[in-house]
C-alpha positions as CSV (number, residue, x, y, z in Angstrom):
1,X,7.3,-8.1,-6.7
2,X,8.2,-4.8,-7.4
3,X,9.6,-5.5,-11.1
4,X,6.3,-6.1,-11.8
5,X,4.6,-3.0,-10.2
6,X,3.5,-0.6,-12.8
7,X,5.5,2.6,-13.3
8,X,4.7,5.8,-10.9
9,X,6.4,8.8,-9.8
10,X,6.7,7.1,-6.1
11,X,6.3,4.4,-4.0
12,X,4.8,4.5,-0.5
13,X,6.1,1.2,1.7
14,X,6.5,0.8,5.4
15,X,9.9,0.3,7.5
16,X,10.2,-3.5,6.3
17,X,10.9,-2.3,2.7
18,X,13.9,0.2,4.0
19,X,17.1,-1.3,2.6
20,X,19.9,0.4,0.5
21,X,19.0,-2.0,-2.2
22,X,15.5,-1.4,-2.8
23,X,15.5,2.3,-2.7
24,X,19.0,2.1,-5.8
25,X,15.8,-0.1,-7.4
26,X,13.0,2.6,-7.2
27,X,15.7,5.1,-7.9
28,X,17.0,3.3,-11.1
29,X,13.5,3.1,-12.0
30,X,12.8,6.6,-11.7
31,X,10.6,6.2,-8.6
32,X,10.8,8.6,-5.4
33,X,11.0,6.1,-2.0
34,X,9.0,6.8,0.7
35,X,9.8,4.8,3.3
36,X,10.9,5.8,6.8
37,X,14.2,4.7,8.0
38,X,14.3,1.7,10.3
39,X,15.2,2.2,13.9
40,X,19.2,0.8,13.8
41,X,20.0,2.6,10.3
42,X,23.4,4.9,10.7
43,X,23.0,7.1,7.9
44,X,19.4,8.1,7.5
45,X,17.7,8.8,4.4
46,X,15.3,12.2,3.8
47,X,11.5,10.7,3.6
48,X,8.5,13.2,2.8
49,X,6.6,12.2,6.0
50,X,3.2,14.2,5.0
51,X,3.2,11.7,2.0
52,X,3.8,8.4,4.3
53,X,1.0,9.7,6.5
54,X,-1.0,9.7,4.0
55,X,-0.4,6.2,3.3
56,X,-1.9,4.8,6.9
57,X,-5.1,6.1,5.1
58,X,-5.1,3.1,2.7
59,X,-4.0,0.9,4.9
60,X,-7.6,1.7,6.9
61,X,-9.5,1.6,3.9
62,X,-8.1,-2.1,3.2
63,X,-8.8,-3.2,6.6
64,X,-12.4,-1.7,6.7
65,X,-12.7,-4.1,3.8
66,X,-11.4,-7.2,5.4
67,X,-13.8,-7.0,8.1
68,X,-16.5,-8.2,5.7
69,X,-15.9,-11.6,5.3
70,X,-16.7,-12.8,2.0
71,X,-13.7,-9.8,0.9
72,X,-11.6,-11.7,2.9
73,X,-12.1,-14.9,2.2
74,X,-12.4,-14.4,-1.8
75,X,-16.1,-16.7,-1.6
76,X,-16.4,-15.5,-5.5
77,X,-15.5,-17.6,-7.3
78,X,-15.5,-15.4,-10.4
79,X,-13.7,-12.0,-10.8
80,X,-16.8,-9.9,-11.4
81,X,-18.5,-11.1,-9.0
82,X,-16.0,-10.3,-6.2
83,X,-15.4,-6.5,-7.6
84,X,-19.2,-6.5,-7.5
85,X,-18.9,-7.0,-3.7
86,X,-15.8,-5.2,-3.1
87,X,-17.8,-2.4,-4.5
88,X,-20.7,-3.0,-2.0
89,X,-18.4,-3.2,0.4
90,X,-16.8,-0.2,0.0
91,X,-19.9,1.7,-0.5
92,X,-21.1,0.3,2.9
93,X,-17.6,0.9,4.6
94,X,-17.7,4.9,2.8
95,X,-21.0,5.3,4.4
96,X,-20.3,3.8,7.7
97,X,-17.1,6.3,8.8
C-alpha cells in the first residue's frame, strides 16, 4: 500500500504502522515518519508529536463523514455522484461543528 502512495515530504500513521521496516521505507523514499513508538519498543524513535496531533483532526473529519450513511455505504453507484454527496456531506458536517 504504501508503494503506491503518492510522494510527500511525510507520512502521518498511527502506532500499528511503527516497525523498523516501514520507517527504512519512508526514509529510502525521502519521506519523514510520524508515527509514535509502540508501547514495548526498546530503542525509541524521535516523532514530531504537534504534527501527529494534528492528524486525530482527520481522523474526526472521516468519521463525521461515516455517520451519514449513504458515505458509508458507497449507495452511488457512479463516482460523481458519490463526490457529489461527499461534498454535501462535508458541507453539512463543516456547518454542523
Amino acid at each position: 500500500m504504501l508503494d503506491a502512495a503518492p510522494p510527500a515530504s511525510e507520512l502521518l500513521a498511527d502506532k500499528a504502522y511503527d516497525s523498523d521496516r516501514i520507517r527504512e521505507n519512508l526514509i529510502a523514499r525521502g519521506m519523514r515518519p510520524v508515527i509514535p513508538n509502540k508501547d514495548h519498543r526498546r530503542f525509541l524513535h524521535p516523532f514530531d508529536r504537534k504534527r501527529y496531533r494534528a492528524r486525530n483532526a482527520i481522523e474526526r473529519m472521516f468519521c463525521r463523514l461515516k455517520d451519514f450513511r449513504r458515505i458509508a455505504t458507497r449507495y452511488d453507484k457512479l463516482a460523481r455522484n458519490y463526490l457529489a454527496s461527499l461534498c454535501l456531506a462535508a458541507l453539512v458536517a463543516h456547518g454542523l461543528r
